[in-house]
N, C-alpha and C positions, 0 to 999 in steps of 0.2 A: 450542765447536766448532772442531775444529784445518784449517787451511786446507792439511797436508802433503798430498804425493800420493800414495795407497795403493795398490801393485796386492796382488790377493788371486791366492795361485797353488794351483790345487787340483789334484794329481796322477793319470789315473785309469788302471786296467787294468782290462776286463772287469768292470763291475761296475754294467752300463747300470740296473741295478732302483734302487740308489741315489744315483746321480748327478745325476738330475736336482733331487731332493730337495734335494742341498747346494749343487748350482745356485742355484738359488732362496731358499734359506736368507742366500746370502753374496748375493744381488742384494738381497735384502729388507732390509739391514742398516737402521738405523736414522740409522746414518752410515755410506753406502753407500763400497764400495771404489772409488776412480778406473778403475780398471780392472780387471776378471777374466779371467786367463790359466788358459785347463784345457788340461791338455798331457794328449794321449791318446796314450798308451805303446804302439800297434800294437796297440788293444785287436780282439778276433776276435767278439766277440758283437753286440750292439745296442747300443752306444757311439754308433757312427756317427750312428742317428739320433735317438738321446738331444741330441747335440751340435748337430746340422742346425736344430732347436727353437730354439736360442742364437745362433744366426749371426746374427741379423738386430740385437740387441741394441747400440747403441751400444758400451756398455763393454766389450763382452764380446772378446776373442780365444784363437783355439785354434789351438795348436801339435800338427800329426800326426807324429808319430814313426814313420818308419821301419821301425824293430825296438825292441823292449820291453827300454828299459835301465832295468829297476825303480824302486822308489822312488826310490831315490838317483840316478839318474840323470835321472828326472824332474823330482825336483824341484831339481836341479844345471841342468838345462834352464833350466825354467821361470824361479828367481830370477834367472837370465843375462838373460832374456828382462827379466824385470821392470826389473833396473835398468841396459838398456841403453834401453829404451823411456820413463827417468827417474825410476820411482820412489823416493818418500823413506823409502818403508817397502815391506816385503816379506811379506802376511802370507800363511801356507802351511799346506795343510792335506791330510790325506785326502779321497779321495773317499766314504768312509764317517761323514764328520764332519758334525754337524747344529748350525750354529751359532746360541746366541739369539741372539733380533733388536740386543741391546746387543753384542754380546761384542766387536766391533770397534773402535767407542766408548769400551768401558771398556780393553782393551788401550793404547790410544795413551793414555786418559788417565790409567792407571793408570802405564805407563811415565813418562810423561811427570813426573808426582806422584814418582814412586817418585827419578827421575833429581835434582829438584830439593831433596830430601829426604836423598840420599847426597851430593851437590855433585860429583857426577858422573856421565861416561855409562855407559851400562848398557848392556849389545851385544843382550840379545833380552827380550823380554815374551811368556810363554805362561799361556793360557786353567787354569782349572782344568777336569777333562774326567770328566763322568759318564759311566756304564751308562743302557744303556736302561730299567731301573729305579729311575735316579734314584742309583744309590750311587755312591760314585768309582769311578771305569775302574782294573783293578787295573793293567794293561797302559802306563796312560801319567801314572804319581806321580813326577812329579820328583824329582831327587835334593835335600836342602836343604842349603845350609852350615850350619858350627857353630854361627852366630850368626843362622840364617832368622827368627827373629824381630824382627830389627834397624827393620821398618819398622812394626813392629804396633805398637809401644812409641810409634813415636811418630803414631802414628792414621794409618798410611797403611793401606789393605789389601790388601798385599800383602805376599808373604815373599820372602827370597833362595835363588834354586836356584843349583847345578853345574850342572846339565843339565836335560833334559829330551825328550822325546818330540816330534817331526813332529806333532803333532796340536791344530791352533790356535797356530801363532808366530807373532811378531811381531817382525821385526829391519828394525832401522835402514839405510838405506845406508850410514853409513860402516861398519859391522861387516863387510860386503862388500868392499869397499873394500879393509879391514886386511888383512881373513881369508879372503877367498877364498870359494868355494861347497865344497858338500860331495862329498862323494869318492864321484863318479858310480862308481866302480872297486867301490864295496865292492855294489854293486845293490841288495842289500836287507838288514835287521839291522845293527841298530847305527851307522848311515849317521847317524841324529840324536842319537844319544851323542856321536862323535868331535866333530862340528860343536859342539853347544853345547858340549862344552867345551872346542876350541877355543879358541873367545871368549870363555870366562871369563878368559884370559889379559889381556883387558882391563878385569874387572871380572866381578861377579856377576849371573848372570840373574835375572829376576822372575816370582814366579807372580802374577799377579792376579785375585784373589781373586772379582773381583765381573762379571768374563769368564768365561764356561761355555759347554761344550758338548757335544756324546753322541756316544759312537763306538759306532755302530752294531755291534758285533761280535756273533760268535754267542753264545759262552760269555765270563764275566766272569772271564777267569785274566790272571796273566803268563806269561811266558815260564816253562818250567819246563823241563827237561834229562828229567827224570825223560817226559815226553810223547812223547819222542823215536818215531816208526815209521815206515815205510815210507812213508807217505803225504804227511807233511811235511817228511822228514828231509832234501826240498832247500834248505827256508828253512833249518832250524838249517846248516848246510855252510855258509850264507854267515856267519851268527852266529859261530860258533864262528871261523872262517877271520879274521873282521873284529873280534871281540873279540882275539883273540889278538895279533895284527898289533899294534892298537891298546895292549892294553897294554906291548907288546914294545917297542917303537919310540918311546909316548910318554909310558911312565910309566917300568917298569925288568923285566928278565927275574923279577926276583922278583914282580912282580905278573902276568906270565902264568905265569908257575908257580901262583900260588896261584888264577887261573882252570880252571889245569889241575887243579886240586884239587879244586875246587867243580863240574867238569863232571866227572865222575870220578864224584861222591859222589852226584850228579843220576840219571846215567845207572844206575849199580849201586841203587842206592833207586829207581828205577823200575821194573829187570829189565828194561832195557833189552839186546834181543837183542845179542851178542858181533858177530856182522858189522857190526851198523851201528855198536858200540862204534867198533873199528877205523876206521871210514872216518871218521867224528868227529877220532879220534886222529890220521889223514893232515891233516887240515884244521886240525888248530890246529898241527901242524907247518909247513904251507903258512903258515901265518898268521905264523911267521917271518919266512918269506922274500916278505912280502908287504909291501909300503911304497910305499901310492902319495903323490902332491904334491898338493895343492889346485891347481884352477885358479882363474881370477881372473875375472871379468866385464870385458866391455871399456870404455874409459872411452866414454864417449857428447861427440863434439866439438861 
């Protein structure tokens, strides 16, 4: 049992039917979080008194927002919040995540195994994440390095990611520290790509294997271009806008070209109608000229 101090930061907008559920899930922990921080993003439905339930809770605090700066901005919030109020670990989640009663447990102790095992630090540890039937979440599969099996060989269980998904993480304070929080600017999409990999710049992240948890979602897809309509085509505008940016800026123009290629090949294999084509195609232009800075958390004196 590790004696560090955990805050768990769970993000929520509108979505009072399952929030209390993952409420409850991360209070129930088996090795309970030091403190839980729910930042409610100007949510308009029954959030409010989803939350009011929670106030009385020792550990528990909630941050109201204002106006709804998305994911990203949420949880850019919230880890500020965590590790200016001292935490040594950060762990963060949707408000659609349902975590077992270990998963927080084996995260720090899977990190912890996985760090002493590399002879080095490791900047994040994320959950592996089911469907509500039980199969993996197609939506939140880590990206692996070449060499992801680096820790199974030698009986840890856990692999090496690039990246990974908002959905059950686990970072250390100093990863904050080095690398800032995540780019409140991009709102939603892609806001936990840039971040974890960010920090691989210090090392390789960890999936652990034997942390799990369910993201409640409706249907079991990823992201797909080809889905593109009317209906959601305001998440993909940040997608597209914040993929593009990102590869522009911090990989090389030939790698948002060849995004632009793959969302191109999405959209047309979908019959994806020509106007929303177009306004796509504005947005990974914008995504040029888009280059926001990481901010930093403040140090705590």
């Amino acid at each position: 049992m590790t004696t560090t101090n955990v805050a768990a930061v769970i993000v929520t907008y509108n979505r009072a039917d399952k929030l209390g559920k993952v409420i409850e899930q991360v209070l129930a922990q088996d090795r309970p979080a030091d403190q839980v921080i729910i930042v409610d993003n100007a949510s308009t439905d029954g959030t409010a008194d989803v939350l009011t339930a929670f106030e009385g809770r020792a550990t528990v605090h909630i941050e109201r927002l204002a106006t709804n700066s998305g994911g990203a901005g949420g949880f850019a919030h919230g880890m500020a919040v965590a590790y200016e109020r001292g935490a040594d670990h950060v762990w963060i989640m949707d408000d659609d995540c349902y975590a077992d009663p270990d998963a927080l447990r084996e995260l720090l102790d899977g990190h912890a195994s996985a760090e002493a095992s590399m002879g080095m630090r490791l900047p994040y540890a994320c959950s592996v994440v089911r469907w509500t039937d039980g199969e993996i979440c197609e939506m939140n599969n880590p990206e692996p390095t070449w060499d992801w099996g680096k820790l199974l060989v030698r009986g840890e269980h856990s692999v090496l990611v690039n990246s990974c998904s908002f959905v059950s993480v686990l970072f250390p304070r100093w990863a904050l520290t080095q690398f800032g929080l995540p780019l409140a600017e991009y709102f939603i999409w892609f806001d936990d790509q840039e971040y974890t990999r960010r920090l691989t710049a210090a090392g390789p992240g960890v999936q652990v294997l034997r942390s799990t948890v369910t993201h409640d979602l409706g249907v079991n897809r990823g992201v797909n271009f080809g889905d593109v309509n009317d209906g959601n085509m305001w998440k993909f505008e940040y997608g597209v806008r914040n993929e593009a940016s990102y590869r522009w800026h911090h990989e090389d123009p030939f790698a948002a070209l060849r995004f632009a290629q793959r969302l191109h090949r999405g959209l047309a294999g979908g019959r994806v109608p020509w106007r929303l084509r177009r306004r796509l195609a504005r947005k990974w232009l914008e995504g040029i000229r888009f280059d926001p800075k990481p901010a930093f958390p403040r140090t705590v004196l």
